[in-house]
N, C-alpha and C positions, 0 to 999 in steps of 0.2 A: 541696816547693820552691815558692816564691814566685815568682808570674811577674803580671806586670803590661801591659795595652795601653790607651793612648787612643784613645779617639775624639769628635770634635767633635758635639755635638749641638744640643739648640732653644737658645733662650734661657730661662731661669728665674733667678729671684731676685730682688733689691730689695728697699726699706724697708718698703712698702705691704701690710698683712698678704693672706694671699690666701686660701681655699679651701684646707681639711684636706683629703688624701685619707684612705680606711679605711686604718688600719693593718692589714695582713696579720699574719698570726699567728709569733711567732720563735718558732724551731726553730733549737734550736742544737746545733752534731755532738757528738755525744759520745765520745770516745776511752776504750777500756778500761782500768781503772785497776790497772793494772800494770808493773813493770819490763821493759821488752824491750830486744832488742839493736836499737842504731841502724843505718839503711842506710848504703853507702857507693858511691857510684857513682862515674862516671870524670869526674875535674876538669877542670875545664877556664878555671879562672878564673886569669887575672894581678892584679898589683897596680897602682890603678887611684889615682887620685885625685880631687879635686873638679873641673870645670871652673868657669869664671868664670859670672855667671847667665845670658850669654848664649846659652850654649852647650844646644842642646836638650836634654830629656831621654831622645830614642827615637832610633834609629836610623832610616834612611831605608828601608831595606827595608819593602815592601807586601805585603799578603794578596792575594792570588789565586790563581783554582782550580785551579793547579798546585803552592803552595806545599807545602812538605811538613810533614805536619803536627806538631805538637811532641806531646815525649813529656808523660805524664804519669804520675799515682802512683795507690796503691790503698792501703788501707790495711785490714790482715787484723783480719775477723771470725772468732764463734767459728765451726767446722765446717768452716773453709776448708783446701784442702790447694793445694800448688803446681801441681799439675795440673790443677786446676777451676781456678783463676784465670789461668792460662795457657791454656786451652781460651776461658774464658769473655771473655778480651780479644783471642783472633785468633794468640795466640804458642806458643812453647815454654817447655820446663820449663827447656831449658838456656840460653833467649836471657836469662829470668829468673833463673839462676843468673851468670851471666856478667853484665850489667849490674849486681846488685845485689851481686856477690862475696861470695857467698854459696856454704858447699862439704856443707852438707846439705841435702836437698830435705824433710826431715820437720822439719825446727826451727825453724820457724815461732810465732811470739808472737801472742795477740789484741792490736791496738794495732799491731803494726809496721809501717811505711810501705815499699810498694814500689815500684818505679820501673818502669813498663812504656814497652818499646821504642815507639818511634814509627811507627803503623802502615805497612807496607812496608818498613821502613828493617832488618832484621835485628836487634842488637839494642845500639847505640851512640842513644842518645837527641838528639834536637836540643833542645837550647838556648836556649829563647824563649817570646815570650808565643802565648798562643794569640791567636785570632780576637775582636777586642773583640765588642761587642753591633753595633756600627752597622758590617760588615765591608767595607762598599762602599769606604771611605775612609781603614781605619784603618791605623796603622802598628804595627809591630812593635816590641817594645824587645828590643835584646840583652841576654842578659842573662851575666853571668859567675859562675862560683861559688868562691868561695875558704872555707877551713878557719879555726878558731881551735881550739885545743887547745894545752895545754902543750908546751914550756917558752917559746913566744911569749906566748902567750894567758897571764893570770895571774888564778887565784881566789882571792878577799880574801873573808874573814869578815867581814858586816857586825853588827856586838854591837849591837844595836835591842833593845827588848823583843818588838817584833814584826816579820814578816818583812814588807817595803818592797814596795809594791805600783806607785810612780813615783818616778823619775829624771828630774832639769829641771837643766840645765847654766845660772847665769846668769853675770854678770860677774863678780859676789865669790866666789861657793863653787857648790858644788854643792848641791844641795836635796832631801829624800825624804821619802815619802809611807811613815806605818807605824802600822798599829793608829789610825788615824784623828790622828794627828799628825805636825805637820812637825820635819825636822830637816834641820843644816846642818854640811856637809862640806867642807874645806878644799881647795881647788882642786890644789893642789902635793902635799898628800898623797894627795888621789885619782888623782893623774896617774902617782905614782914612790914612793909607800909602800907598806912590808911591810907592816904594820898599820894598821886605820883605826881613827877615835875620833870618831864622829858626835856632836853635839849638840844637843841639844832647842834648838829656834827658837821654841815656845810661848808665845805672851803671858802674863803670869803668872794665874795663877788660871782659863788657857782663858777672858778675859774680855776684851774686844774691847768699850768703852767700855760699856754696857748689853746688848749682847749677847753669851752663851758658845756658844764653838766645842763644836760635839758629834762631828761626824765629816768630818774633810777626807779625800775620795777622788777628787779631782785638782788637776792643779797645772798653770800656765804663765806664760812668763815675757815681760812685754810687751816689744814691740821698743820702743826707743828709750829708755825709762827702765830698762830692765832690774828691775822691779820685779818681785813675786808676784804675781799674780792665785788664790784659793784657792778650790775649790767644796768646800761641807757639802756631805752629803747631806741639809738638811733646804732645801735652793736657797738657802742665804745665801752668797754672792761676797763674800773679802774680800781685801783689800791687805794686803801687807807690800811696803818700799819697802827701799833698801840700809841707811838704816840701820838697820834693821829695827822698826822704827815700823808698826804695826797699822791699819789701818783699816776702815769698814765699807764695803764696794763698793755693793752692792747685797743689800735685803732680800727675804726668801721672801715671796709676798703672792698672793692671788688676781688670778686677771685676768676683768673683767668680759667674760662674754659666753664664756669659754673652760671646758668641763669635760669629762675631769676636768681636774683641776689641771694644769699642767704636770708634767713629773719631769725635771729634769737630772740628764746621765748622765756628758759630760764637757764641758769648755770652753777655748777657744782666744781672742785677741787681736790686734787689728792695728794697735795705739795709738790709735784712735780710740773703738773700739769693745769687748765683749766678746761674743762668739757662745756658745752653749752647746746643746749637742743633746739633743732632745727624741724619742726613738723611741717611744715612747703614743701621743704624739698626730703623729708623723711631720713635725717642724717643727726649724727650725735658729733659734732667736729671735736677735734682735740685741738687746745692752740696752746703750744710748749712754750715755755721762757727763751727769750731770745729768737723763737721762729717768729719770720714776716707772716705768714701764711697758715689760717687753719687744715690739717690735714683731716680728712673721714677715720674717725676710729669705728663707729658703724652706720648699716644701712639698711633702711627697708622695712617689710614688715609695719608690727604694730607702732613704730616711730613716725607713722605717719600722724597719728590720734595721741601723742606726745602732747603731755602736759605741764609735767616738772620732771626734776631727775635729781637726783641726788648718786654720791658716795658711800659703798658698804662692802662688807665683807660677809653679808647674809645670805650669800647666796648657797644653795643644797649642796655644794659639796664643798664652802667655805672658800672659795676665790672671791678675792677682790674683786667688786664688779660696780658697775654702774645700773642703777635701778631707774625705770621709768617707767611713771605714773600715766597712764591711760585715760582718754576721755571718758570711758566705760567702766572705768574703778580698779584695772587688772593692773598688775605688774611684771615688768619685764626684765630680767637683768641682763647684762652686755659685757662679757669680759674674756677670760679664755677659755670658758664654756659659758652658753647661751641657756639659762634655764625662762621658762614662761609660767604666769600664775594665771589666776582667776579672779577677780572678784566680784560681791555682788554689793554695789553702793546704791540707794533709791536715792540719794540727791546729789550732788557732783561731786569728783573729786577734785580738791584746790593745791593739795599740796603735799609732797613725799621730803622728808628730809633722814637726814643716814648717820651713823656712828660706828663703829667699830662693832658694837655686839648686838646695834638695833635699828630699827625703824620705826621713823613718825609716818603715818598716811592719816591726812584730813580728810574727812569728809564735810563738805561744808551745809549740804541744806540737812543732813540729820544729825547735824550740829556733836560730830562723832569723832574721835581720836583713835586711830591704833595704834596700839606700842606691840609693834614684833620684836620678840626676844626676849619675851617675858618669860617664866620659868614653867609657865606651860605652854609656850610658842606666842600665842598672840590675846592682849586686855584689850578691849574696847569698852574707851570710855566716853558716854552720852553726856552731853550737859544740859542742865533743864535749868535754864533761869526765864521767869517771866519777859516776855517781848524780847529775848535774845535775838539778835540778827545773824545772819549765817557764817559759820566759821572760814577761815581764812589762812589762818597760819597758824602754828605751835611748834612750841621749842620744852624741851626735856632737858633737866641738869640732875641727872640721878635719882631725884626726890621727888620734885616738886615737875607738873605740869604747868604751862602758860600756854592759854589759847589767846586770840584777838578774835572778834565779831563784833565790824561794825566801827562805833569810837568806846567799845570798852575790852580790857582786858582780864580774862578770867584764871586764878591760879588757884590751883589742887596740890594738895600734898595727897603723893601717891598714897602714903598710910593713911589717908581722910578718906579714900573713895566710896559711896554709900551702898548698899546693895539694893534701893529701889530708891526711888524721888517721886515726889505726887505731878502729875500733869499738869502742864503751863502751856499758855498760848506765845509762840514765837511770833516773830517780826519777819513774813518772808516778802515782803513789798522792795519791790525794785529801787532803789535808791542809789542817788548822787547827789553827791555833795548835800546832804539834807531832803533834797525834792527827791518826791514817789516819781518817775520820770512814764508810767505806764498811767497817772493821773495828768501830770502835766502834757501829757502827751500826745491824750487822748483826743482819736479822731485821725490821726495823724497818717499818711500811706508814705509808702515811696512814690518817686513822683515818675511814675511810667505805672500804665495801666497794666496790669500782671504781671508785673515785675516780683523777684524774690531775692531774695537775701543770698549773698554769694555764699557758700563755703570756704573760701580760701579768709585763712588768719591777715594776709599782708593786704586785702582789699579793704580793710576795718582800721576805722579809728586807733593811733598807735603804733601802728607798723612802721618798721625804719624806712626810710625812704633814702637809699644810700647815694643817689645822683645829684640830692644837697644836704647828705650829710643830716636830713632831719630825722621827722615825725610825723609821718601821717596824722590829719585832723577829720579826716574825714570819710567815707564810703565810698569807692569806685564801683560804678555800674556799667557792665561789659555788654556789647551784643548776646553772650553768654549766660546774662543774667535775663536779658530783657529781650522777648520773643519780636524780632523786625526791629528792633533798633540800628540803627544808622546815624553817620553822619548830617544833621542838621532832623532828628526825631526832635519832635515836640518836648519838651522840658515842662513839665507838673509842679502847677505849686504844691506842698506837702498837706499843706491846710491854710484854713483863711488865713491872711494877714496883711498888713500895711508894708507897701513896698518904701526900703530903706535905701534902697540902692540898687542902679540900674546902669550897668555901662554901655548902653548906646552908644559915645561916641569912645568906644575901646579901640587904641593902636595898639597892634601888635608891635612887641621888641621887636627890635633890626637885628640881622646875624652878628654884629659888631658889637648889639647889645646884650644881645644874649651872650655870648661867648665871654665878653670882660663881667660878665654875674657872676657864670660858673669859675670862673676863672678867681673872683671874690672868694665864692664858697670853697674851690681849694686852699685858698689862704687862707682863710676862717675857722675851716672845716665844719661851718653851717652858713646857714644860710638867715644875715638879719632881717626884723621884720619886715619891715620897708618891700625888700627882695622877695620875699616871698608874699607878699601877696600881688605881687610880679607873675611870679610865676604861676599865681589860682588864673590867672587869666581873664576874662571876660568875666564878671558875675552880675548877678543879680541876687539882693537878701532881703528876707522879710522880716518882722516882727510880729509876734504871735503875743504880745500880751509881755508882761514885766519879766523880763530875765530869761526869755525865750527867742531863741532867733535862728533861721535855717538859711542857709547858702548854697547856691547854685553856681559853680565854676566850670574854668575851660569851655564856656560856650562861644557857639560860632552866633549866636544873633538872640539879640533879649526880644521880651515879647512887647505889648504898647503900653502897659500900664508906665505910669510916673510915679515917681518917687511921691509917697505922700497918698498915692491912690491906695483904697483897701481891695483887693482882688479876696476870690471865693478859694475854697481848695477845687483841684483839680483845673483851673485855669492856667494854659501855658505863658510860662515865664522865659520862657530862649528857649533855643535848639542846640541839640549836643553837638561838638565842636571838639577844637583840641589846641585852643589859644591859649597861650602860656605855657605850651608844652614845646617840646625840639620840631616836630611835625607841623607845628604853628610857624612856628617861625622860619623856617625853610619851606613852605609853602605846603606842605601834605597835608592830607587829612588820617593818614595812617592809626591806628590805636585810639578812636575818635571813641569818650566815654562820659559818662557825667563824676563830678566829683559833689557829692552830697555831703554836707557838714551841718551838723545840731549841736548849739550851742546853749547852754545853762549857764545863768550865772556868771558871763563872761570865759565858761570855757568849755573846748568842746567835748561832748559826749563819748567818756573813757579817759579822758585826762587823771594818771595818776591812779590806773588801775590795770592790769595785765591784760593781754588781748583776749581770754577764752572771756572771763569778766564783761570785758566789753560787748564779745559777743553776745553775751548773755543775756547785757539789757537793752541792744540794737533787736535782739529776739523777744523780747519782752512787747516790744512797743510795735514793730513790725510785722511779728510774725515767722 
């Protein structure tokens, strides 16, 4: 359950760049990837509607140290029985059976979300937000919860080649984000069709006057011209306008005095301006119409754990402010006053989107909606469809909800919401592109003996890579990562497989050749295939069975197997190196790291899906 509180804080933000704080390190929860049974607890939500913008967002009710406090949830690990987790929060086995209507106390799922009573209250939960961060003055939001499930609720197959990662409602149609292209959906069919017939919105050729689109993975829709605003993941912003006329917004480019490079993660509008969220370097950049150059509107703080952000005017004491969604569920807004929320999410949150008198926040693994600025602050709505896969995005047009999960899409008319639904088993298996990738995968390490999974977003599959203008494909593993790594460490097959490719006899480019590359890639402003696997350097790749295949780049030396040989896992395949990098090529060994890449299906692992996502299923399969 999603529950939200404001509270009024310092001031922060403005145009004037200010002072990075360190990013702290994301950590993001990981839920076990398997089907369970969903919880169902006692409803209590009515059918609510929008207020006008006047109308606050929170209820009047205050925290103090009489209040009682609100329930919250748990979510079973493995080893757990109902007894320890019932000992271990203060309650009973049966306050926990009754609450979560639940009638075996052994049938317990890893993954399942429980609802635990609110401490003293027996075992009917209250319904609210917790205690913001600043509790001297904060307010409460009520919050209500209502149902979607058939036959109100209705699930449409959406036919993509790939499954839709965002939903952006504008004036003409409706808009989605899939396999890193847009496409456009007819307003009246989305609203009242049995079947839908999406259609590529693509410039032709992905060619956007001298620059080509590589991978759009987010979308917003400006107020006032109802236009596209489109983020690559390589930082190129571009326009699409109603009549669906291309444009280039703004280009990826270095900023003097700023490293690393920026990484945009998502972006939002407020007709003046375009914001877009930077969690690396912990900054929210503004880039103005007509400026070369993004300036810091904020910095610090929870923007390090930044996950979406959007535009609103929700903030506690009604400035326009920009809101950002937290790896931990919380909200933050950034304007001419700073207020900070709470929240309590058991499965991630995906996505914050904003209006004038409200807000959307997904929740994606409890497959849950909030709409703040309902007319009692905040509806949360669950959706229970058999084998649902985890939500992802949703868009509001007054009426009617639209979520996406998965390749379908689910729409609610607010007046349908149900006040209970019977229990379904969801789909919470790691998937790409069709393959369970934590099945396909299995067995699989990183190829360094205790090595771990960086934290940093721009080290993962997707991250722009702005010195050719691309897209990371792959995993960078740093000394940092990997305890004695160095320059020419042994290199790990990931798992057994048939060597496909081996560059023993690999030349390094000449300074003459590397220079006239990049020199390409300025003209270009990417980098074509050819060139870039130039620049992976040295590799060696294996094959792991049909439609699986992993890559080992920028090595200084392969190991002896042959092409065609089957080598075991954990046998060395090169040593780390830094060919095909600027250090390669002028003779250093400087920044010596491995570049690990897994491929599916011809493409690599995150293709066509946001970087926390990625993270998500590089965590799945890793660790």
């Amino acid at each position: 359950m999603l529950f939200v509180a404001l509270a009024l804080s310092a001031c922060q933000g403005g145009a004037e760049p200010a002072p990075i704080a360190s990013a702290t390190p994301l950590s993001i929860p990981m839920v076990a990837a398997t089907a369970v049974a969903t919880d169902i607890s006692t409803p209590t939500a009515t059918v609510t509607s929008l207020p006008s913008p006047s109308v606050a967002p929170t209820s009047t009710a205050t925290v103090s140290p009489s209040a009682t406090p609100a329930a919250s949830s748990y979510v079973v690990v493995a080893g757990d029985t109902l007894l320890a987790i019932a000992e271990r929060h203060g309650t009973t086995v049966e306050a926990l059976l009754a609450l979560n209507q639940l009638t075996d106390p052994d049938s317990l799922a890893i993954g399942e979300v429980l609802y635990l009573p609110a401490l003293g209250t027996g075992t009917t939960p209250v319904v609210g937000a917790t205690a913001a961060v600043d509790a001297t003055s904060a307010p409460m939001a009520q919050v209500e919860r209502a149902y979607a499930c058939p036959p109100r609720a209705v699930e449409l197959a959406l036919p993509l080649p790939d499954e839709a990662i965002r939903i952006a409602l504008a004036p003409d149609a409706a808009y989605l984000l899939a396999g890193g292209d847009l496409y456009r959906l007819d307003l009246e069919e989305l609203a009242a069709a049995a079947s839908l017939h999406p259609e590529s919105a693509m410039p032709p050729e992905r060619q956007v006057g001298s620059y080509w689109i590589q991978e759009l993975v987010d979308v917003a829709v400006e107020p006032g011209t109802g236009d596209l605003l489109l983020l690559d993941k390589t930082n190129d912003i571009y326009r699409r306008d109603a009549s669906g006329r291309w444009s280039v917004e703004y280009t990826a480019a270095p900023i003097a005095g700023v490293s690393p490079d920026p990484q945009y993660l998502a972006l939002t509008a407020d007709g003046d301006a375009v914001f877009v969220l930077d969690a690396d370097l912990a900054r929210i950049w503004r880039l103005a119409r007509g400026q070369a150059r993004p300036t810091t509107y904020a910095s610090g703080g929870s923007l390090s754990d930044g996950v979406d952000l959007a535009f609103s005017d929700m903030a506690a004491n009604g400035d326009a402010s920009l809101v950002v969604l937290t790896e931990n569920g919380g909200l933050e807004f950034f304007g001419p006053s700073r207020s900070t929320s709470v929240a309590v999410a058991p499965g991630w949150p995906a996505e914050v989107t904003g209006g004038s008198d409200r807000l959307l926040v997904v929740d994606g693994h409890s497959r849950e909606v909030a709409l703040l600025g309902t007319a009692s602050g905040q509806l949360d709505v669950i959706f229970r469809f058999e084998g649902m896969r985890r939500l992802r995005s949703a868009a509001f047009d007054g009426s009617v909800l639209y979520a996406i999960a998965g390749d379908r899409v689910y729409r609610l008319p607010l007046s349908a919401v149900d006040d209970a639904c019977e229990p379904v088993m969801y789909d919470d298996r790691y998937l790409f592109d069709g393959v369970d990738v934590v099945e396909a995968l299995a067995g699989f390490d990183l190829p360094f003996t205790g090595a771990a999974l960086p934290s940093r977003p721009r080290s993962f599959p997707g991250a722009r890579r702005l010195y050719r203008y691309g897209i990371h494909e792959g995993l960078d593993l740093y000394p940092g990562d990997v305890s004695g790594l160095y320059y020419g460490s042994a290199v790990l097959a990931a798992a057994e497989g048939v060597v496909t490719r081996s560059d023993a006899s690999y030349v390094e480019l000449t300074a003459g050749e590397y220079e006239s590359a990049m020199a390409r890639v300025a003209a270009e402003h990417r980098a074509p295939p050819n060139l870039l696997d130039r620049l992976r350097g040295r590799q060696v790749r294996l094959s792991h069975g049909p439609e699986v295949e992993s890559r080992y780049c920028h090595l200084s030396a392969v190991g002896e197997a042959n092409v065609g040989d089957t080598i075991a896992a954990g046998v060395p395949v090169g040593q780390v190196g830094v060919s095909g990098t600027s250090a390669g090529v002028y003779g250093g060994s400087g920044g010596a790291h491995l570049h690990f890449e897994i491929w599916l299906r011809g493409r690599y692992l995150g293709h066509g899906l946001g970087l926390y996502e990625t993270m998500r299923l590089w965590q799945a399969v890793f660790g």
